[in-house]
C-alpha positions in Angstrom: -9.1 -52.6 -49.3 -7.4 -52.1 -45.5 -6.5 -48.7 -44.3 -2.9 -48.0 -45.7 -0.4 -46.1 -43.4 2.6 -44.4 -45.4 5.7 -44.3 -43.7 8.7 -42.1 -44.9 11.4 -42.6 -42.7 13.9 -39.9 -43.7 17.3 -39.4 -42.7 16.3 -36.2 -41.7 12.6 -36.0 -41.2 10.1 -38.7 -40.2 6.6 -37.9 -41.7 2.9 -40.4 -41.6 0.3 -40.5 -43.7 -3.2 -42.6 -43.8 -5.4 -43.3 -46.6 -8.7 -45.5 -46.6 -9.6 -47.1 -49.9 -11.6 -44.2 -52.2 -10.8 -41.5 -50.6 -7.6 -39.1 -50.1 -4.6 -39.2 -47.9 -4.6 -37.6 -44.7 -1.3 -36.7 -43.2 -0.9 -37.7 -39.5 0.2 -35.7 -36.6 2.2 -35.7 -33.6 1.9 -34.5 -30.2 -0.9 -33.1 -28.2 -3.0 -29.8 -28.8 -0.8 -27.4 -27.4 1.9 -28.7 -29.6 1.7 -30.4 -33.0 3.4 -31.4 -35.6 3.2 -32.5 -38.8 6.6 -34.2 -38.9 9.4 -35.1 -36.2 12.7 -35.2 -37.1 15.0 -38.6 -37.1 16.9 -38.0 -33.9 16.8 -40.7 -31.2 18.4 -40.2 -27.8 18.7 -42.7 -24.6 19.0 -41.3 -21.3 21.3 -43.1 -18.8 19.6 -45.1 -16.2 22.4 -47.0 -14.8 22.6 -48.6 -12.4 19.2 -50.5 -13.1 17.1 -51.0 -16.2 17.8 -50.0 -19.3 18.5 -46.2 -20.8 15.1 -44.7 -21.2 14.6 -43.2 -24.9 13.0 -40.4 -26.5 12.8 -39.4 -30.3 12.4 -36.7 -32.3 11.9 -33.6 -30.4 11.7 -34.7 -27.6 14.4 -36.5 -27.8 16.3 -33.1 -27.9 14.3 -31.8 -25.0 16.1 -34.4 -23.4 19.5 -33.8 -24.4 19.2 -30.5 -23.4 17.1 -31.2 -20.2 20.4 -34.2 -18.9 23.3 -33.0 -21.6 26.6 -35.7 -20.5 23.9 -38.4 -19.6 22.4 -38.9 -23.0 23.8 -40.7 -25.7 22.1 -38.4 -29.2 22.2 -40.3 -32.5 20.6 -38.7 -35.8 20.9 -39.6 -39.7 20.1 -43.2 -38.4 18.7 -44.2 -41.8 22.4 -43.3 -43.0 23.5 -46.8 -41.6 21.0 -49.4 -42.7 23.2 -50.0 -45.9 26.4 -50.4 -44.6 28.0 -53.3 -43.3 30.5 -51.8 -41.2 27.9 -50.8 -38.8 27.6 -53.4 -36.8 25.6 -51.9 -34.3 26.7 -49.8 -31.0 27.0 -49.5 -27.5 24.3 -47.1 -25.1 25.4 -47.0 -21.6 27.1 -51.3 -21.9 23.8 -52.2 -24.1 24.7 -53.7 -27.3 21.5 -51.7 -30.2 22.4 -52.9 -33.6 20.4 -51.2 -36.6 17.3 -53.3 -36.5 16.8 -52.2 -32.7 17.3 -48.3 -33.1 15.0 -48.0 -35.7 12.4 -49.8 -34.0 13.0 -48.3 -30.6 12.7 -44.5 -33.0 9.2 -46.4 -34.9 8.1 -47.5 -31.9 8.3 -43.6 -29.8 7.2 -42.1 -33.2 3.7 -44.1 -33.1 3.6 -43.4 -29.5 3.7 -39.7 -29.8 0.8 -39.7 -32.9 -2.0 -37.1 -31.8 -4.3 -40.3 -32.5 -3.6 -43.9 -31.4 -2.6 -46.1 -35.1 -4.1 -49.5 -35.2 -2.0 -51.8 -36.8 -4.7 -54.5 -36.7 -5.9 -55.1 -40.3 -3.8 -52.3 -41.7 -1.5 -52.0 -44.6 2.2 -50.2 -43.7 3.2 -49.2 -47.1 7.1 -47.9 -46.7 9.7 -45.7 -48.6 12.8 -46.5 -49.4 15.6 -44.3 -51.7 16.4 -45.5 -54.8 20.3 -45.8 -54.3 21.1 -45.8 -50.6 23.4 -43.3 -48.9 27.3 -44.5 -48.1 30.3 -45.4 -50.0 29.3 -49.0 -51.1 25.7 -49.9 -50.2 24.4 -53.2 -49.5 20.9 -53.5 -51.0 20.1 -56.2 -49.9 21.2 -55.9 -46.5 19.1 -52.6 -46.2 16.1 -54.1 -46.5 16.6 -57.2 -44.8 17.3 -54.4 -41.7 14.1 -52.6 -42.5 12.4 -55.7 -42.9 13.4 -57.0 -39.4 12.9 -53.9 -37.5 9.1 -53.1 -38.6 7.9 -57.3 -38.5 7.1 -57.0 -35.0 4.2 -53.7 -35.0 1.4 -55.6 -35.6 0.6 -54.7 -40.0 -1.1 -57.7 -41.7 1.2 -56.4 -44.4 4.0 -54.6 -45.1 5.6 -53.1 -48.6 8.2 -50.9 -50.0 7.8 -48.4 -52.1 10.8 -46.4 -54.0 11.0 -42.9 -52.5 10.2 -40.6 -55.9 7.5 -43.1 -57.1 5.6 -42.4 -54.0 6.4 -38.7 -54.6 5.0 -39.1 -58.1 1.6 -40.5 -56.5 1.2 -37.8 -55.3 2.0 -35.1 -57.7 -0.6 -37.2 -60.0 -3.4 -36.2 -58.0 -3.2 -33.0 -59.3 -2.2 -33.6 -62.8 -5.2 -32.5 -65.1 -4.1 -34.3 -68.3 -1.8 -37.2 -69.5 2.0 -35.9 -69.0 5.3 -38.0 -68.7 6.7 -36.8 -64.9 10.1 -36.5 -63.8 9.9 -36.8 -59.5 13.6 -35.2 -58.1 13.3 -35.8 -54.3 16.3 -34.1 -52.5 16.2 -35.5 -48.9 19.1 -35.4 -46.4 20.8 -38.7 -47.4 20.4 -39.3 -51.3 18.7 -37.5 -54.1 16.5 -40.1 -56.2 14.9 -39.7 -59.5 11.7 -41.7 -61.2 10.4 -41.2 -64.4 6.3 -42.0 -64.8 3.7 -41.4 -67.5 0.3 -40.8 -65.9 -2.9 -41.5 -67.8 -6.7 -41.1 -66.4 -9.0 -43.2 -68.1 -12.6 -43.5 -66.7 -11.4 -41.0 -63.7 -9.3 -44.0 -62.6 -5.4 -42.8 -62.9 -3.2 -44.9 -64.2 0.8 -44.7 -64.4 3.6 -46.3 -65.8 7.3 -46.5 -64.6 10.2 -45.6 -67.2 12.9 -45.4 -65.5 14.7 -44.3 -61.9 17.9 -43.7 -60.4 19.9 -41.5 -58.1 22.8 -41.0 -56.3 23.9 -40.5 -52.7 24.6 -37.1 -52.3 21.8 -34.6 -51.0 21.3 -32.0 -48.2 23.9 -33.9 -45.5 26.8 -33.2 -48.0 25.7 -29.8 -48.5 25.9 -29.5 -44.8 29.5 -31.0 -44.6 30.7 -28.5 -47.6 29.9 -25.6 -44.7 31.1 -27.5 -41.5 34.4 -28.1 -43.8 35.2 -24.8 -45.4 33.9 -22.2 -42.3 34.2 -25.0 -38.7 37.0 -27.3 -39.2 39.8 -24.6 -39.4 38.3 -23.2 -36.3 38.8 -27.1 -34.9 42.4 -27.3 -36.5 41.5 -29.3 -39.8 45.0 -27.5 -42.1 47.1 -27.3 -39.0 50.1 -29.4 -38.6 52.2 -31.8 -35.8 55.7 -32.6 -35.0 57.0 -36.2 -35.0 60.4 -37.4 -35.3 62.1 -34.1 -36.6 59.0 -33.5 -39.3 56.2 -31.2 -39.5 53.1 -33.0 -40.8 49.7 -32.4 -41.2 47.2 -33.4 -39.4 45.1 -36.1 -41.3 41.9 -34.5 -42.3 40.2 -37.5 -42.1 40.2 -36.8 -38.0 38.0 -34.2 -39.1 35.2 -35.4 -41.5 34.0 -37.7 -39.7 33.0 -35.3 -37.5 31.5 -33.3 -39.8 29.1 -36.3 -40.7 26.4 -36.2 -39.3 25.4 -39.7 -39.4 28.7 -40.6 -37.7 28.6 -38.0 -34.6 26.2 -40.8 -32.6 29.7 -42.9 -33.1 32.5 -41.0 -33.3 32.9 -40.6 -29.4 34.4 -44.4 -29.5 36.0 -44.4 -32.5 39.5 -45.0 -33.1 39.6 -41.5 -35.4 38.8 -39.8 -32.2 41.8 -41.7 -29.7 44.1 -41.0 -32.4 43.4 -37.8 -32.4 43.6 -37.3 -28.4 47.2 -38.9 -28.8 48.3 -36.4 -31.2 47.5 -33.4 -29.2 50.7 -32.9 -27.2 52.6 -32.8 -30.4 50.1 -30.2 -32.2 51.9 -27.0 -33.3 48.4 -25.4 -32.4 47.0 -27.5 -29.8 44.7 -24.6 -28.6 42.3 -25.5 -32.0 42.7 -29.3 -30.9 41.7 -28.6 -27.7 38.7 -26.8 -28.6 38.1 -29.8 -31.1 37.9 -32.5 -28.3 36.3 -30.3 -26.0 33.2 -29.9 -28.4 33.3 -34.2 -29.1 33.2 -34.8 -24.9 30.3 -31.9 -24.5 28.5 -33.4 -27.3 28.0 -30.3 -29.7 27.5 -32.1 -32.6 24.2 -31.7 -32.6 24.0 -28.1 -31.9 26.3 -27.6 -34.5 24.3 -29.3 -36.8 21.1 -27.0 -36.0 23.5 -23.9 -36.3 24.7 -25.1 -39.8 21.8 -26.2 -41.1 19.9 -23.3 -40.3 22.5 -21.1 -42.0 21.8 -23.1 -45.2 17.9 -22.6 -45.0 17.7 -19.4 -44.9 20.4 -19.2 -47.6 17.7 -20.5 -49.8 15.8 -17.0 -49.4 18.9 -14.4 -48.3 22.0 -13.7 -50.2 24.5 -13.9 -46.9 23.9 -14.9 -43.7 25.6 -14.7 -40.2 27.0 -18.3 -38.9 27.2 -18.3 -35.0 28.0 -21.0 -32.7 29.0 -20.0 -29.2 31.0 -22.8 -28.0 33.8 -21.9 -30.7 33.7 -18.6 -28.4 31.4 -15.8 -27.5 32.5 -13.4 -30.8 32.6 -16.6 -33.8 30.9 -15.2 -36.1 31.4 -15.6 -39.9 29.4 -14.3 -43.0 28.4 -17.0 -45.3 27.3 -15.9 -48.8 25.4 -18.1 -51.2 27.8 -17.5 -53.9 30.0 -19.0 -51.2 28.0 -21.6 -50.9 26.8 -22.3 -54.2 30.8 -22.8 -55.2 31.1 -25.2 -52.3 28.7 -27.4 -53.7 29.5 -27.1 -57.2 31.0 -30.4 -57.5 28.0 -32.1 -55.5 25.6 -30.5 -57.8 27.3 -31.8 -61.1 27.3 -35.3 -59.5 23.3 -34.9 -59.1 23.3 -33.8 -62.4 25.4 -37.1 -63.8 22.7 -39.2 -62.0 20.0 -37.6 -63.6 21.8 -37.9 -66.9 21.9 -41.6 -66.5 18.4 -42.1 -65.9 16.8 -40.0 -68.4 19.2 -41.9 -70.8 18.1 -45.3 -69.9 14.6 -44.7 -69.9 15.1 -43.5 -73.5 13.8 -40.2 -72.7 15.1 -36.7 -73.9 15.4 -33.1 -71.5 12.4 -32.5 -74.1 10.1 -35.6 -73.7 9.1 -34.3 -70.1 6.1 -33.0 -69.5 6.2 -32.0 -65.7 8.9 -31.9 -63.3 8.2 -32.2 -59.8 10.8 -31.1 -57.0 10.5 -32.2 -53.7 12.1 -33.0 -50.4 13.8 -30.2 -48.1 16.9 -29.8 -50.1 14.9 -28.8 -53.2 14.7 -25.2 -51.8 18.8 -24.7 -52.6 18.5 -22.0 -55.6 20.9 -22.8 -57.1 19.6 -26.8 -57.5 16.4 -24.9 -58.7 18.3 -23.0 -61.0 19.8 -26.3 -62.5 16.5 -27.5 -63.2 14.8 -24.7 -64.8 17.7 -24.2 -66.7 17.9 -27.8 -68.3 13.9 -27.9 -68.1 12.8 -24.6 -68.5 10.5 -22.7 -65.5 7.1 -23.6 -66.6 7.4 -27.3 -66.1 8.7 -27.3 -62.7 6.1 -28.0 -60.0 6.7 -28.2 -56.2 5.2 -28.0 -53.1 4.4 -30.4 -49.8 8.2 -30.9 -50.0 8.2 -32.6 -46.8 5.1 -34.9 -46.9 4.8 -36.0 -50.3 6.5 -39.0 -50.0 4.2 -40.4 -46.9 1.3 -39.0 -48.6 2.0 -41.2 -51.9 3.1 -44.4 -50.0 -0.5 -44.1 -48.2 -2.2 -44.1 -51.7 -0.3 -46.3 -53.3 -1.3 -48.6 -50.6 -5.2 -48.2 -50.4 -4.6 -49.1 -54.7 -6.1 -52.5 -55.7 -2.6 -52.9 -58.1 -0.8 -52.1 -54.5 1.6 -54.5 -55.0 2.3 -54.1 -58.5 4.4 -51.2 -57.2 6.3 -52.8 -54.0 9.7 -54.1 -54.4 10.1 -58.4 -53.8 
């Protein structure tokens, strides 16, 4: 068999993995030895060049280095993966240069491989490549998806390409350590979606074996958890409840000004949208136009991002502290609000039931009981919420849950799924 690269393009986090027929997987790196990574995350930033060539761009960390390094000359775009379902993106602009989907994900591809501690040759090589098993967004195209992926990875130079659902890759490699048969149930949490896949796993003359039963999911997964804090602790700072005059009435102002805001898949966009004129209209007829004007002021400075990293760091370490202290300057020197997890944990009470709905359906169409499962396996960034956890060791009970290499599972199991002889018994058409 060819060397196999494994590819997990997250929404969040972007991890590689290689893997030469009869022998392990070997995560890759990234960057050079005073620096590296196991992982970058999914941000992509292009640097205005005008007037001249084209906008220069950098990824993953150091394609924050540069939004720090020229902040007001640097259009920042995370979440990508967010998009490749919908068909309302279309694309975008970057400095009067049209990028749709295709392009952005190959110009992030293309800096990620670049930035690998060792050079990745394509020639002869399998690319083996994740996908979720319901994509993130309010009605996702399938198909469209992965003609998009398709398109964006046929020019790097693989004499073959497949996809691979998410959790089955997950479930590769769980297996490896499984000492005896056991039915598995694979829970990947990632920023976009939460996806489930059901596998029996067999040895049988020390070669392992595995059938699918069943998968499903739902999109809802560390990004809304996110947006549940942004909406109950930032947007009344930003003016989200307050209210505008027109024609004799006091109205509120639509919420939905907000949200989109508060997505982060949508910040990269929101700058030109018509949410965002609308609300720059309404502002002289505010009752509290101070909030607004702190609002717009954030959008033109691009703190999005920032405000991300603040809010997202406030929900990590609320997986290991009972409160923690939200700060984010540019709402003013002395913001600063106490988050609690109990807080936090109501906040996301709905999203968790939703989870729990979607895991529901898929243990019921497989035809298999809470009971019948043998291991559970728990990965992906969000699966360090407790209170998540809690939902599976109460349905499962604490012994069967497993976990661990929450980030590179995925990329680890697409990489051995590839150097398989039955490869392609496990791609999608």
């Amino acid at each position: 068999m060819p060397k196999a690269y494994g590819l997990d393009f997250g929404t969040s986090n972007t991890v590689l993995a290689a893997c030469d027929s009869g022998a392990g997987a070997t995560q890759l790196t990234f960057g050079t030895d005073t620096e590296i990574r196991s992982g970058i995350a999914t941000l992509l930033s292009f640097l205005d060049r005008s007037p001249g060539g084209l906008p220069l761009p950098a990824v993953g960390p150091w394609a924050i280095q540069q939004f720090l390094e020229y902040m007001g000359d640097v259009r920042f775009i995370q979440s990508l993966k967010t998009f490749v379902a919908s068909k309302q993106f279309k694309g975008t602009g970057v400095f009067g240069n049209p990028y749709d989907f295709e392009s952005l994900m190959r110009t992030f591809v293309h800096g990620a491989f670049a930035h690998l501690s060792a050079p990745m040759n394509a020639d002869g090589a399998r690319l083996v490549v994740g996908r979720p098993v319901i994509f993130a967004g309010n009605a996702p195209d399938e198909e469209l998806a992965m003609a998009r992926y398709r398109k964006a990875l046929a020019s790097f130079g693989f004499d073959d390409i497949l996809f691979v659902f998410e959790p089955v890759a997950a479930a590769f490699s769980f297996a490896q350590r499984l000492e005896q048969d056991a039915l598995v149930l694979v829970a990947d949490f990632g920023g976009g979606t939460s996806d489930y896949s059901l596998m029996r796993f067999s040895r049988k003359g020390g070669v392992l074996k595995a059938t699918p039963l069943g998968r499903g999911g739902v999109g809802v997964a560390g990004d809304t958890f996110d947006y549940r804090i942004i909406d109950n602790v930032i947007l009344p700072e930003l003016g989200k409840g307050s209210h505008y005059k027109s024609m004799g009435k006091v109205l509120e102002v639509p919420p939905n000004l907000f949200s989109n805001f508060a997505r982060w898949h949508l910040l990269s966009v929101f700058k030109t949208s018509d949410d965002y004129k609308e609300m720059k209209k309404l502002l002289r007829w505010c009752v509290e136009p101070d909030k607004i004007e702190l609002f717009i002021d954030l959008v033109d400075e691009d703190q999005g991002y920032p405000l991300y990293k603040a809010v997202s760091d406030a929900k990590a370490k609320l997986s290991s502290q009972e409160s923690v202290e939200l700060r984010f300057e540019p709402l003013g020197r002395d913001f600063e609000v106490t988050v609690t997890r109990s807080e936090f944990d109501s906040w996301i009470a709905e999203d968790l039931g939703r989870m729990d709905k979607a895991l529901d359906q898929t243990l019921t169409a497989a035809g298999v009981a809470d009971a019948d499962v043998d291991q559970v396996f728990l990965t992906g960034g969000t699966s360090f919420v407790p209170a998540l956890r809690s939902m599976f060791q109460t349905r499962f009970g604490a012994s069967k849950l497993a976990s661990g290499e929450e980030l590179s599972s995925i990329a680890t199991g697409l990489a051995l799924i590839g150097a398989r002889e039955d490869a392609d018994d496990w791609a999608l058409a």
